[in-house]
PLY file of the C-alpha trace (Angstrom):
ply
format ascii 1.0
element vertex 153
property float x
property float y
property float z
element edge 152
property int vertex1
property int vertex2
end_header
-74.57 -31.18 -68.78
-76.58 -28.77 -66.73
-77.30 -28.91 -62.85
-80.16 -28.26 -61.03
-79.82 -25.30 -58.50
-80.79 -28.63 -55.63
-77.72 -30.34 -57.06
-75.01 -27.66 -56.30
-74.33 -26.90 -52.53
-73.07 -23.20 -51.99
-69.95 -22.56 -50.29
-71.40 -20.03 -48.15
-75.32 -19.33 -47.72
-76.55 -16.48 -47.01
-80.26 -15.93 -46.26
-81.68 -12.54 -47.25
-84.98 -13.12 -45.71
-83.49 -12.40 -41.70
-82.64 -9.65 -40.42
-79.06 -8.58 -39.49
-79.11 -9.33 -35.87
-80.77 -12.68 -37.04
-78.21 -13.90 -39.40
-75.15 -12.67 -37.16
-75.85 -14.89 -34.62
-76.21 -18.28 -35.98
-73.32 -17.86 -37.52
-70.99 -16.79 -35.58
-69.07 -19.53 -33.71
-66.79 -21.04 -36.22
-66.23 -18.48 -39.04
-65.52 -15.50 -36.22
-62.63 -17.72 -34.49
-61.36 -18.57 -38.21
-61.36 -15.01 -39.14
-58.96 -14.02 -35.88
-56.99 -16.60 -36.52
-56.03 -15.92 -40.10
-55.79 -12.15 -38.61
-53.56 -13.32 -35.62
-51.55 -15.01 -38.68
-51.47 -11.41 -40.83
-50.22 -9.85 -37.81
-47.37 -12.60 -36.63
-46.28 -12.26 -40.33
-46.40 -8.63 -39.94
-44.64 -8.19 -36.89
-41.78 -11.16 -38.34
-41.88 -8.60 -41.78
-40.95 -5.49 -39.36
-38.12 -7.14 -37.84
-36.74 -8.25 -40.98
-36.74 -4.93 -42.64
-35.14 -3.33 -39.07
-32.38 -5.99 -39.48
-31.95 -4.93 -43.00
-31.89 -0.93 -42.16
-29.43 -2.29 -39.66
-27.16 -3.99 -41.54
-27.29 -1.16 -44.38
-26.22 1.32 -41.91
-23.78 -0.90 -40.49
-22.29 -0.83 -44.10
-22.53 2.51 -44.55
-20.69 3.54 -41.41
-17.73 1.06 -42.45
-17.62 2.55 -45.85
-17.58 5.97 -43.97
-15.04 5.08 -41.49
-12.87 3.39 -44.72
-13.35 6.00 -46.98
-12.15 8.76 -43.97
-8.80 6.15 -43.06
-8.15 6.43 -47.09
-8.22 10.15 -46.87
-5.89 10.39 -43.72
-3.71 8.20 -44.98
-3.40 10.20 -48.43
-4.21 13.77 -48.10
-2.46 14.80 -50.75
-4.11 12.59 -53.14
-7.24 13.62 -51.71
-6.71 17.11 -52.25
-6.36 15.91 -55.95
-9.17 14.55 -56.04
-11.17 17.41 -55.04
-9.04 19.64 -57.54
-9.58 17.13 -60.22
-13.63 16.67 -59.33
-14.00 20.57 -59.27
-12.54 20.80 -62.97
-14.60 17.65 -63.86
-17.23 18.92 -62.47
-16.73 22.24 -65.21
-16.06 19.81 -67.88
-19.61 18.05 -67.17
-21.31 21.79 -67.14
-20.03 22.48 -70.44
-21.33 18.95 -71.74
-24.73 19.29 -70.48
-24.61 22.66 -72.05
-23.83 21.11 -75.88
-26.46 18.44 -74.62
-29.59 20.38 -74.19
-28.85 22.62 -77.06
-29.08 19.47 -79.00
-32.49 18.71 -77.01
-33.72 22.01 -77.48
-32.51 22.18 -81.19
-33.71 18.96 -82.47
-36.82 17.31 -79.97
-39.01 17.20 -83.37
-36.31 15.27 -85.46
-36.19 12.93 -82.07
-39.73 12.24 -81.62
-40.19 11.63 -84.82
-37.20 9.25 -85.81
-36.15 6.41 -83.88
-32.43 6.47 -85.73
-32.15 10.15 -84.71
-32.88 9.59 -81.15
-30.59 6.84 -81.07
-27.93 8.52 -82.64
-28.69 11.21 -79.70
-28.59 8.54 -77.19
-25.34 6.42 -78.42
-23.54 10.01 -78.89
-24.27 11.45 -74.84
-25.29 8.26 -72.95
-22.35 6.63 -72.18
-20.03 9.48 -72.02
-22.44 11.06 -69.21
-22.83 8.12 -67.13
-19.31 7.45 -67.30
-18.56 11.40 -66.61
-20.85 11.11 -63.98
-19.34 7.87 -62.32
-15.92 9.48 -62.59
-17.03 12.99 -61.14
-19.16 10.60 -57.90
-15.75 8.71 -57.29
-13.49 12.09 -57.51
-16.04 13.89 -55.08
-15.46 10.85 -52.68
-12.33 10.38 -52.23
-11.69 14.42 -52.24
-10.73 16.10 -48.98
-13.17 18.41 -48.02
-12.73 22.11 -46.83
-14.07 20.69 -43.52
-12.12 17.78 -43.60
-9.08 19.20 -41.34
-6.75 17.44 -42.97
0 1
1 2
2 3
3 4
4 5
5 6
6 7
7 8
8 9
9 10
10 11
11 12
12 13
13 14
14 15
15 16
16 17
17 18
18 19
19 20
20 21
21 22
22 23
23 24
24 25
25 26
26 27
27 28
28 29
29 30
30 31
31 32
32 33
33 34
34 35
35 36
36 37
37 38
38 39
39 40
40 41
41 42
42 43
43 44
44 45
45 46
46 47
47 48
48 49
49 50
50 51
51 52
52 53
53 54
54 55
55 56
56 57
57 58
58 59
59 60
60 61
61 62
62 63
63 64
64 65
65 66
66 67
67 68
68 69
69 70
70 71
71 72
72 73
73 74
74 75
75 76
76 77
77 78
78 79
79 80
80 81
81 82
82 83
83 84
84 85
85 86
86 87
87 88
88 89
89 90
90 91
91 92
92 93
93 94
94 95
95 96
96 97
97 98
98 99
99 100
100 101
101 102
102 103
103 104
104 105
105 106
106 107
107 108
108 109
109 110
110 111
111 112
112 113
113 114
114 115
115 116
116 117
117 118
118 119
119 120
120 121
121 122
122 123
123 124
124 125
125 126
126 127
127 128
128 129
129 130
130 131
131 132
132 133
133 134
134 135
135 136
136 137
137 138
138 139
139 140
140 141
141 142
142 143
143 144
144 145
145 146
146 147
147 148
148 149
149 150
150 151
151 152
């Protein structure tokens, strides 16, 4: 059922007929001590935001240095196995050259069969995905735990 533009009471009214110094002042009372304090509420949840995040950078680097400080006990206590680790990661790490090698020759030899063929890309993605993620989670743990030329151990 329709309404009559009398019926229906706007929210907010604004006259176009006064001028701007006009309007601002009749108005101004109520809606400008609403508006600061919704923006004294932004800022408050702002400010509580800020301190939240520094806590969090806090307690990330607090974790960080422990891992550090773990990681460097680890190595003291087993410097020869360290120095394994680094041998090991440095022939990984030739082993994971050589893959990526045979991997973008694939790219490079068949990006057309790939674009055009789900199965082929797939078969692309079953045959290198996991073996480089897990290459490269092996080769991130080996580098580590290695002892370090700088390490003075």
């Amino acid at each position: 059922m329709p309404h009559d533009s009398q019926d229906i009471s706007p929210v907010f009214r604004i006259d176009v007929a006064q001028s701007a110094s006009d309007s601002a002042a009749p108005h101004s009372g109520a809606g400008q001590s609403d508006i600061a304090a919704i923006l004294q509420q932004l800022v408050a949840g702002q400010d509580r935001q800020n301190e939240l995040m520094e806590e969090m950078i806090d307690q990330m680097h607090a974790s960080q240095r422990q891992r550090s400080n773990e990681l460097s006990q680890w190595k003291e206590a087993n410097p020869l196995l360290a120095r394994r680790c680094r041998a090991a990661a440095e022939a990984l790490s030739q082993v994971q050259t050589e893959f990526l090698q045979t991997l973008t020759i694939d790219v490079n030899d068949n990006h057309e069969e790939m674009m055009d063929s789900e199965f082929v890309l797939n078969e692309f993605v079953d045959r290198y995905g996991p073996r480089l993620a897990h290459l490269n989670g092996v080769l991130q743990l080996l580098s580590q735990l290695s002892l370090h030329p700088g390490d003075n151990h």
